[in-house]
C-alpha atoms as a printed R data frame, in Angstrom:
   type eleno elety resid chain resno       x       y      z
1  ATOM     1    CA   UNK     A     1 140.689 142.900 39.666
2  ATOM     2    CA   UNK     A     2 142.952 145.757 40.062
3  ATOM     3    CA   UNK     A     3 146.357 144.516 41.930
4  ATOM     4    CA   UNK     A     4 149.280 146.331 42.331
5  ATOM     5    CA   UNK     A     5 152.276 144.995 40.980
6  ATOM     6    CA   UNK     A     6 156.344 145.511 41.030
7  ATOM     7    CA   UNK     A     7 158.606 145.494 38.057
8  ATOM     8    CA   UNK     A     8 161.670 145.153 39.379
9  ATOM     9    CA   UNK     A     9 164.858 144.717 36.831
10 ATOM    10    CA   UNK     A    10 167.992 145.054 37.151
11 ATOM    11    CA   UNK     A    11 169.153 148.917 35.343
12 ATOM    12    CA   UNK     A    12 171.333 147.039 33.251
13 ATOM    13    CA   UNK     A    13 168.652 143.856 31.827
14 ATOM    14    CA   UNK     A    14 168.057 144.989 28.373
15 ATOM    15    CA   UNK     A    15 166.048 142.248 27.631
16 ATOM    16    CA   UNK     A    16 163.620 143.061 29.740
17 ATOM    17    CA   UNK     A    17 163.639 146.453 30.456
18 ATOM    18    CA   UNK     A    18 163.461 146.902 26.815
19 ATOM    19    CA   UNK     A    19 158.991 145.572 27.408
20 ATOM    20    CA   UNK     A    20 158.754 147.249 31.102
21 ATOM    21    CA   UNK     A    21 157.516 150.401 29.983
22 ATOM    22    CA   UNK     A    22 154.558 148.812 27.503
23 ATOM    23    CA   UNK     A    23 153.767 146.499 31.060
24 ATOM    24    CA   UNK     A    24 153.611 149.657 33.115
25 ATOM    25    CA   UNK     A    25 151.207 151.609 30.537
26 ATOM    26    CA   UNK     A    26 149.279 148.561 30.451
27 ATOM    27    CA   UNK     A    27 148.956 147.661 34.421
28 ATOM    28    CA   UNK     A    28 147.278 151.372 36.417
29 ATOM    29    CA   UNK     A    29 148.630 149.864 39.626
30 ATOM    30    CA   UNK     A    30 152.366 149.169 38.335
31 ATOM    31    CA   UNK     A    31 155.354 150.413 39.769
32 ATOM    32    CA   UNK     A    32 158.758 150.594 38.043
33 ATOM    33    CA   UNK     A    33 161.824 149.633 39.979
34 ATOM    34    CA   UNK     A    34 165.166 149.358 39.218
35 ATOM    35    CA   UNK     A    35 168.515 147.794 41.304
36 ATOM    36    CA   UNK     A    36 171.387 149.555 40.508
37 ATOM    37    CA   UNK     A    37 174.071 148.228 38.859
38 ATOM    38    CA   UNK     A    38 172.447 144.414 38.299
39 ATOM    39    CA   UNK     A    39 171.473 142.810 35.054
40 ATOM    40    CA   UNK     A    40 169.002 140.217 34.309
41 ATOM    41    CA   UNK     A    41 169.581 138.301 37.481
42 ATOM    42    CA   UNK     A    42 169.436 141.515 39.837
43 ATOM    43    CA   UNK     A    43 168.437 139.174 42.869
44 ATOM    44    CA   UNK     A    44 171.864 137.243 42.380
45 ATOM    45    CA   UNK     A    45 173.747 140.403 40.982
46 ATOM    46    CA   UNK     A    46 172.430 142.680 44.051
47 ATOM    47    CA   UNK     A    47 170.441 140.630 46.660
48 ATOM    48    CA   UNK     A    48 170.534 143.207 49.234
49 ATOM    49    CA   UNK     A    49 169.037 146.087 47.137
50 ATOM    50    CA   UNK     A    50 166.551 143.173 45.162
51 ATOM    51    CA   UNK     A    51 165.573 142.339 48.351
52 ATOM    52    CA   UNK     A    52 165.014 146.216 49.974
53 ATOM    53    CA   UNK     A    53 162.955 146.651 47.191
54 ATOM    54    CA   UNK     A    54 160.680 143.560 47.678
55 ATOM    55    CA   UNK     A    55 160.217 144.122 51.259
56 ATOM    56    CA   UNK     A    56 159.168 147.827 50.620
57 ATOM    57    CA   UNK     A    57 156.779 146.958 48.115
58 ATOM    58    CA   UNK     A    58 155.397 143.992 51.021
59 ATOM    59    CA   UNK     A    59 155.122 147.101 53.638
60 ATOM    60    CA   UNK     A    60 153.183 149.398 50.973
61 ATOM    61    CA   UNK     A    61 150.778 146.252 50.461
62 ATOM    62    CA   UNK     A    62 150.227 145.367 54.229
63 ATOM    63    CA   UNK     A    63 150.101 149.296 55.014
64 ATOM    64    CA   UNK     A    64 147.124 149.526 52.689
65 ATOM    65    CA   UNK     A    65 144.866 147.241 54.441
């Protein structure tokens, strides 16, 4: 099954930004997003932009049907 799917890190997690690329290549239906200006814990760093991006990604999936 083919689902899309959000990668959303924080611009400055180098943990795991350092795989998100090899995820993205391997998932068709990825998307790559970043929060400016939050590490690893981007939702506690930036909760207002973590969750902007969430809800976006929500109204692309809902859109679709």
């Amino acid at each position: 099954m083919a689902a899309p799917a959000l990668i959303l890190n924080g611009e400055k997690d180098s943990l795991f930004r350092s795989g998100e690329a090899d995820f993205a290549r391997a998932h068709p239906h990825a998307r790559v997003e970043l929060i400016p200006r939050a590490g690893h814990l981007a939702n506690f760093d930036a909760p207002d932009a973590f969750t902007d991006a969430v809800r976006r990604f929500a109204r692309q999936l809902t859109a679709g049907r």
